[in-house]
N, C-alpha and C positions, 0 to 999 in steps of 0.2 A: 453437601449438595448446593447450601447457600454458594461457599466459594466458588465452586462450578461454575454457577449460572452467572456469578458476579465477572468471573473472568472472561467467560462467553462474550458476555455483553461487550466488555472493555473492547475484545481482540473486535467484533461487531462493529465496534464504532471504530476502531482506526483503520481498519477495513473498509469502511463508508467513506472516511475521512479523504482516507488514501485514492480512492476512487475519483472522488469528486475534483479533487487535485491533479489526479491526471487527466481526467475530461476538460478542467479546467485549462489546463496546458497546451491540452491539444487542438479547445477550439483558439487558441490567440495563435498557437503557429499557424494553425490553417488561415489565420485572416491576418489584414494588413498590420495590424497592432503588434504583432510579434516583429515585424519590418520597422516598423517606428522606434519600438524597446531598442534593437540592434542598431540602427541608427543614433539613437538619441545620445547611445554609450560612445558612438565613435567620436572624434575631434575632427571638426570641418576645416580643412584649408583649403584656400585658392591659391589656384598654381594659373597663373598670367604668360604665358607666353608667344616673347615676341621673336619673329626668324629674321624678318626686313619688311621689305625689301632695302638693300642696301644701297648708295646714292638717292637715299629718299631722308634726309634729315634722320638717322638715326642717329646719329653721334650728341646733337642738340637734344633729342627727347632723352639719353638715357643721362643728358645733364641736369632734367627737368627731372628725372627718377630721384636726384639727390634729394630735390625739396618735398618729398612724397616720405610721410613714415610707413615704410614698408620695406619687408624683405629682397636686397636687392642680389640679382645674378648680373651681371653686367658687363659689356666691354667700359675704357680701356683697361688692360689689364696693365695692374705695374710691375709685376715681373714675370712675364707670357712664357716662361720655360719649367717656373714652376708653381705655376699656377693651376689646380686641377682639372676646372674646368676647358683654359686652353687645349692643356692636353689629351682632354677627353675628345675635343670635337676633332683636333687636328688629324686625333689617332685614324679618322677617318677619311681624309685626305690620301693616305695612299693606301694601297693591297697588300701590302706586307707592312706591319707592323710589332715588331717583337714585344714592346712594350704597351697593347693595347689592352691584354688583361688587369697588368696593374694601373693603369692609367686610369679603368674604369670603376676597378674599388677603392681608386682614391678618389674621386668625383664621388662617388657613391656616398662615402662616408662623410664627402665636404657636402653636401646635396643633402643628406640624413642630419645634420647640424645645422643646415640653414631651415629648413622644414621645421624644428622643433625650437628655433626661436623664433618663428613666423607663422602667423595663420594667414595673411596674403605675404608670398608672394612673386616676384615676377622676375622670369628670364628672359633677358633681354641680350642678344649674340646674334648680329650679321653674317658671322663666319658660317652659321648652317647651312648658310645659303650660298656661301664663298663660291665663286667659279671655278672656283681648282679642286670644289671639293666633289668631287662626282657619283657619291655616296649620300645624297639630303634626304631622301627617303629613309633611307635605311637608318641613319643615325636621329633623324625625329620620332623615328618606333623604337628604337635605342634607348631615348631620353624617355619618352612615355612609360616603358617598361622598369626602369630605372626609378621611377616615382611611384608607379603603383606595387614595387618590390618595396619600397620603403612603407609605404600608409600602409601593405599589409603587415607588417612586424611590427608595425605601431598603433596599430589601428585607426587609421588614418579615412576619411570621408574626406575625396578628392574631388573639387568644382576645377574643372578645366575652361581658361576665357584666351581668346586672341586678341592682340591688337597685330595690325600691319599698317607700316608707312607706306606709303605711295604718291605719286608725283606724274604729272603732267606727261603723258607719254613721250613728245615730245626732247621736253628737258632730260627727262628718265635716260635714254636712250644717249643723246649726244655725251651725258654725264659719264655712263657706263663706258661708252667707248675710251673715253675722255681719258678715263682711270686706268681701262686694260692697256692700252696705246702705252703709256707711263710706264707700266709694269712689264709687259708681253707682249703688246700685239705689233706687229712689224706692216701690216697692209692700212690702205685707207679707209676713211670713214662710206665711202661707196662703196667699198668692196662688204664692208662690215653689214650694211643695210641691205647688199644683195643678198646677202648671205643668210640673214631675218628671212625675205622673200623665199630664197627655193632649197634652202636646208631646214627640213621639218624638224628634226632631232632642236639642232640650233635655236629654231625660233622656239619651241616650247621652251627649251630651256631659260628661256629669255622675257617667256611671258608671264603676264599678272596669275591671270586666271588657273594656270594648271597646279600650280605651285598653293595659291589659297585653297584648290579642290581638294590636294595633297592636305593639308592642313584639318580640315575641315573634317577627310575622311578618320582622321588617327583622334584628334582631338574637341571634335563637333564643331557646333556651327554657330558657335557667340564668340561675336569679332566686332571689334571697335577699328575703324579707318581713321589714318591720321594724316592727310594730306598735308605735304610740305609746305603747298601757298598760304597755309592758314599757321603757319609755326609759329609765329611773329604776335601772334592776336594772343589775347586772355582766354579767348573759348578753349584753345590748345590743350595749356594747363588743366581747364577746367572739366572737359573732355576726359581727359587721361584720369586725372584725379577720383574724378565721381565714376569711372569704371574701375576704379580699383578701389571702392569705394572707402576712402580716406580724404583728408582735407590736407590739402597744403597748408606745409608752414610759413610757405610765404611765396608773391608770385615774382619770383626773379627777371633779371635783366641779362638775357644769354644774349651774346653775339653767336652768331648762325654764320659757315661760308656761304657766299654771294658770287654764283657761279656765272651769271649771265647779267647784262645791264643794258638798256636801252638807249639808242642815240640816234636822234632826228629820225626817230619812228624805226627804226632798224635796230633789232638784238645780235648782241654780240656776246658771245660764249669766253670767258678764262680759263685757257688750258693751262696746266703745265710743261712748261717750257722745255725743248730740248737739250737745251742750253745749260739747264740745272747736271750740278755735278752728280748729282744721287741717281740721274736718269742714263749718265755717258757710262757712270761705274755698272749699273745694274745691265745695261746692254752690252759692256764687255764682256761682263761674267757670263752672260745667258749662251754664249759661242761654245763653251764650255760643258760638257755631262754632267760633271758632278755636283755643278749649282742647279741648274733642274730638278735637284732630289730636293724635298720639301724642308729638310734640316738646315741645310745651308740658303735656301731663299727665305727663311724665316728669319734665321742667323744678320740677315742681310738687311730687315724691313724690321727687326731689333735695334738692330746697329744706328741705323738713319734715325730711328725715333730718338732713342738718345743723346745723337751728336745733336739731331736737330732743338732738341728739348734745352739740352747744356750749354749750346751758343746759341740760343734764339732765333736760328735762321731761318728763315721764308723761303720758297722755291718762288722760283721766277716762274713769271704767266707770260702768255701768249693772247692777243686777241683773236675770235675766228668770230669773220662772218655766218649769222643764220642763215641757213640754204632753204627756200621756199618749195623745191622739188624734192628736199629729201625730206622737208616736215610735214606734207600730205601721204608722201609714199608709207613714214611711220605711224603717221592717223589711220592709212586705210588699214596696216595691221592690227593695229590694237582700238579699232573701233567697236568690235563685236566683244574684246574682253569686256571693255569698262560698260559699254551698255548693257551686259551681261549681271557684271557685278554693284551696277546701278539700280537693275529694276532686283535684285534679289536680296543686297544689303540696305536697301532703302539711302543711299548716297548721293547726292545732288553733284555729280562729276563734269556735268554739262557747264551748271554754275562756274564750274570754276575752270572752264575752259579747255578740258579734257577729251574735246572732241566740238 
């Protein structure tokens, strides 16, 4: 009868035990402290990423990326065909792509390697924003999806931050032309700023604000502004640095291009020349279909970097007058962005002459 009641007792208490264990269990799931345990296990990284804008000194900051110890995504690439990243974004560039499934688990897998020697860091690729590329939505919910596919199989706590270059509307605008003209574009810079004016599609595509809204929606709303007039200064560096919260190892000496110059109180813009042979070859070919397809104009802006890398050659410039009637017309467009993104990022853009 003893054993009985001894055994009772026993199965008694681990039954209490058991009890209080599960109450125990269930009040920390039910409260925050089961959020925190599940937290606490994950490994935090931050993922930085930068789109552009592009003609805003991006090429100089992701030079400033080298002196930064941190995980870097990065243009230029040094060999843009097989490199996985290019391939990922380009795959978006056109509507058929036969290669865009493997294009994306090899990104995937280079993206899952960078992650895990990195707890920051940061993608920095102007191509997202590329104008040829007519898919930037779609491939910035691409990439988001792409990262949080990875932190789940790794267990990953993912801090999403922006930064975006940006530039003087003004400059921004004659820059961009500047570059499409070189590339593609066959009409005048008139014609290009009517074109801002009364094609709606055109002018968002063009502008600050819809593109940071885009951003903003997939990614939230911690952004670091890097205007281009302030590249040159130490705050630059220091800006960047202390948002991605690491210390440079040292504050370098970048030469920056220098697109516009002043004389006797009148600014003058360096284009590229049409004179340059990279410019005469690339406007033969475009008469053509089959250089239109994205393989052979990349084929083509491969080529040049190369030649131009291997003989050190410069394109030739051009001087153009600033036009005072076309630099109000591009103020009065983008005057509601930037005082927009003024009073909401807290950005002093007036200071720096932005309107």
């Amino acid at each position: 009868m003893r054993n009985y009641d001894l055994f009772a007792e026993i199965c008694l208490f681990y039954i209490l035990i058991i009890s209080y264990i599960n109450l125990l269990f269930n009040l920390i799931k039910d409260s925050n402290i089961y959020n925190y345990l599940i937290v606490m296990s994950q490994k935090l990284k931050t993922i930085i990423l930068h789109f552009g804008f592009g003609k805003c000194g991006t090429t100089t900051m992701q030079e400033y990326l080298k002196y930064l110890p941190i995980g870097i995504i990065a243009k230029p690439y040094d060999y843009r065909f097989t490199n996985p990243t290019y391939n990922f974004i380009s795959s978006f560039f056109t509507k058929v792509n036969k290669n865009k499934s493997n294009n994306e688990k090899k990104f995937i897998k280079f993206l899952e390697t960078k992650m895990r020697e990195n707890n920051n860091l940061i993608f920095s690729d102007e191509e997202v924003f590329a104008e040829y590329n007519k898919n930037k939505i779609l491939l910035i919910e691409k990439l988001k999806a792409s990262i949080l596919k990875i932190s789940k199989k790794n267990n990953y706590k993912i801090i999403f931050k922006n930064i975006i270059t940006i530039r003087n509307p003004k400059d921004y605008i004659k820059s961009l032309y500047y570059f499409r003209q070189l590339n593609y574009l066959n009409y005048q810079f008139k014609d290009f700023i009517y074109k801002l004016e009364h094609n709606t599609i055109f002018r968002r595509e063009n502008s600050f604000i819809y593109w940071i809204n885009s951003i903003e929606k997939i990614y939230g709303n911690k952004f670091l502004f890097l205007p281009l007039e302030n590249i040159n200064k130490k705050e630059y560096m220091l800006q960047l640095s202390k948002y991605c919260n690491v210390k440079p190892k040292k504050f370098p000496s970048i030469k920056y291009n220098i697109n516009s110059l002043k004389i006797k109180d009148e600014k003058f813009y360096f284009i590229n020349s049409k004179k340059n042979i990279f410019f005469r070859i690339n406007f033969f070919l475009k008469k053509y279909k089959f250089y239109n397809k994205i393989i052979f104009s990349n084929l083509y802006l491969s080529l040049k970097y190369i030649i131009r890398k291997k003989f050190h050659l410069s394109l030739k410039k051009e001087k153009v007058k600033s036009n005072n009637f076309h630099d109000k017309k591009i103020i009065n467009l983008f005057i509601n962005d930037i005082k927009y993104l003024e009073k909401k990022y807290k950005v002093n853009f007036k200071k720096l002459g932005y309107y």
